[in-house]
C-alpha positions as a Markdown table, in Angstrom:
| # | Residue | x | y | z |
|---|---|---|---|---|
| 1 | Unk | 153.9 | 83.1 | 72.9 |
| 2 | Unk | 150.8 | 81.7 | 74.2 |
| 3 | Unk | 149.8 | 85.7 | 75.5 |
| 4 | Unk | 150.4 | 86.8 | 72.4 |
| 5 | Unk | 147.9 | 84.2 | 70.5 |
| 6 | Unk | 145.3 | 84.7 | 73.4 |
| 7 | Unk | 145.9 | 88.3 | 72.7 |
| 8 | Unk | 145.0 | 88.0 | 69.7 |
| 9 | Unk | 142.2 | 85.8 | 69.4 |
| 10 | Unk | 141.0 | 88.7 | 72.0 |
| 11 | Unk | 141.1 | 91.2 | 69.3 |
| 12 | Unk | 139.7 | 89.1 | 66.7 |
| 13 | Unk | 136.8 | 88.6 | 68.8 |
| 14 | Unk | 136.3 | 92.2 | 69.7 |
| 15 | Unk | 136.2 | 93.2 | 65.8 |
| 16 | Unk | 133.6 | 90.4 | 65.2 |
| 17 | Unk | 131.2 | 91.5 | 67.5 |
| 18 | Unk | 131.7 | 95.4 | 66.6 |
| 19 | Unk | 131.3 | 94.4 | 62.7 |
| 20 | Unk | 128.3 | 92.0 | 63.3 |
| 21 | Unk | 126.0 | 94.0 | 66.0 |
| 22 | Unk | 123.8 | 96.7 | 64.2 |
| 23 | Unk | 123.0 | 99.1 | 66.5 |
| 24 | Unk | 119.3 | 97.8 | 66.8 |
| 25 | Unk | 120.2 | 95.7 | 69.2 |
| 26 | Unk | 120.2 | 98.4 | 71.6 |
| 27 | Unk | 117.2 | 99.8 | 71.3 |
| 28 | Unk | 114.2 | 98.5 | 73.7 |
| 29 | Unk | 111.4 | 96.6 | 72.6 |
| 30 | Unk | 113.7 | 95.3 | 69.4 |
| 31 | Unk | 114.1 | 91.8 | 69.8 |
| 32 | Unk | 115.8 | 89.0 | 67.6 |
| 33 | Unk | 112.3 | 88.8 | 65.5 |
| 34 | Unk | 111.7 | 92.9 | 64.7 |
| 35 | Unk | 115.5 | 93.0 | 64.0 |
| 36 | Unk | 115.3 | 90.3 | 61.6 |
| 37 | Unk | 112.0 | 92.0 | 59.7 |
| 38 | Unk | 113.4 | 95.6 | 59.7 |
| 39 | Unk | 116.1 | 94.0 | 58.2 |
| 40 | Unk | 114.8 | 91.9 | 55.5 |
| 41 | Unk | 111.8 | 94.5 | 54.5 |
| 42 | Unk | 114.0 | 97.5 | 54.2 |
| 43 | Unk | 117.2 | 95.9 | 52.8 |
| 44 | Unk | 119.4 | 95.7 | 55.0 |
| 45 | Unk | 120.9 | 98.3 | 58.0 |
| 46 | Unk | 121.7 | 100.9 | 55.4 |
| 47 | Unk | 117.9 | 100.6 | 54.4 |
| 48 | Unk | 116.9 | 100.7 | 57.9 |
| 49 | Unk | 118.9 | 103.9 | 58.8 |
| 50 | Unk | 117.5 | 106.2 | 55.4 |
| 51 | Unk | 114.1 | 105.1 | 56.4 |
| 52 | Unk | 111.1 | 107.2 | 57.6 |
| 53 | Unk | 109.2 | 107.1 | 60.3 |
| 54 | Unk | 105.9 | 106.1 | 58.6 |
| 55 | Unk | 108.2 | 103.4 | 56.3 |
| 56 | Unk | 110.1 | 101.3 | 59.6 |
| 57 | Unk | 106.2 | 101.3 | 60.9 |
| 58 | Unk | 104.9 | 99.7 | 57.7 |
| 59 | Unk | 107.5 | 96.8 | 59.0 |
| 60 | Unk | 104.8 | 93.9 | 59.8 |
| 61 | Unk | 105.1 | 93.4 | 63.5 |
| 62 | Unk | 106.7 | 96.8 | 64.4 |
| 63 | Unk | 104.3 | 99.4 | 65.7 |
| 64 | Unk | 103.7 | 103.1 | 65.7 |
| 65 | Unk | 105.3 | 103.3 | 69.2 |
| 66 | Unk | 108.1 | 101.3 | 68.5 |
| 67 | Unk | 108.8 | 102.3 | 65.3 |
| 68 | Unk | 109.3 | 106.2 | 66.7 |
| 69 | Unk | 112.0 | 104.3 | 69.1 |
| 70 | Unk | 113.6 | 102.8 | 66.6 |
| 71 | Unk | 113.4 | 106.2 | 64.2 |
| 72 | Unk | 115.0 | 108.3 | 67.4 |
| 73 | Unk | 117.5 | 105.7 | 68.6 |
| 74 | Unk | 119.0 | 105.3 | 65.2 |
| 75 | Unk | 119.4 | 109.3 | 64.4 |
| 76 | Unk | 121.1 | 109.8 | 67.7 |
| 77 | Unk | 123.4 | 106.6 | 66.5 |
| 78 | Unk | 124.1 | 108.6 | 63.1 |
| 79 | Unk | 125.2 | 111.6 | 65.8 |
């Protein structure tokens, strides 16, 4: 019984942190902050992910370079 519950809770867990990470979480030189303001400013992930280039650059705080990271990394998540 008690393998079963921590089995479980294991899978629980799992699906929490799959429904809750974004996918910009991977991407380098996107920290807790830019997340957060890509976020908010472009409403939400499915904002973020139909943006342009030039609009996730307007972001306060994110820059041209990092802002061509964040447009490649999320087209080749979309793959």
């Amino acid at each position: 019984m008690k393998a079963i519950i921590m089995l479980l809770a294991g899978i629980v867990k799992k699906r929490q942190k799959a429904f809750t990470q974004s996918g910009l979480e991977t991407i380098e030189g996107v920290g807790a902050k830019r997340r957060q303001a890509l976020l908010k400013y472009l409403g939400g992930m499915q904002g973020v992910k139909n943006a342009t280039l030039d609009e996730i650059a307007s972001v306060p705080g994110i820059s041209k370079s990092v802002s061509g990271k964040i447009f490649e990394a999320l087209k080749k998540l979309e793959q």
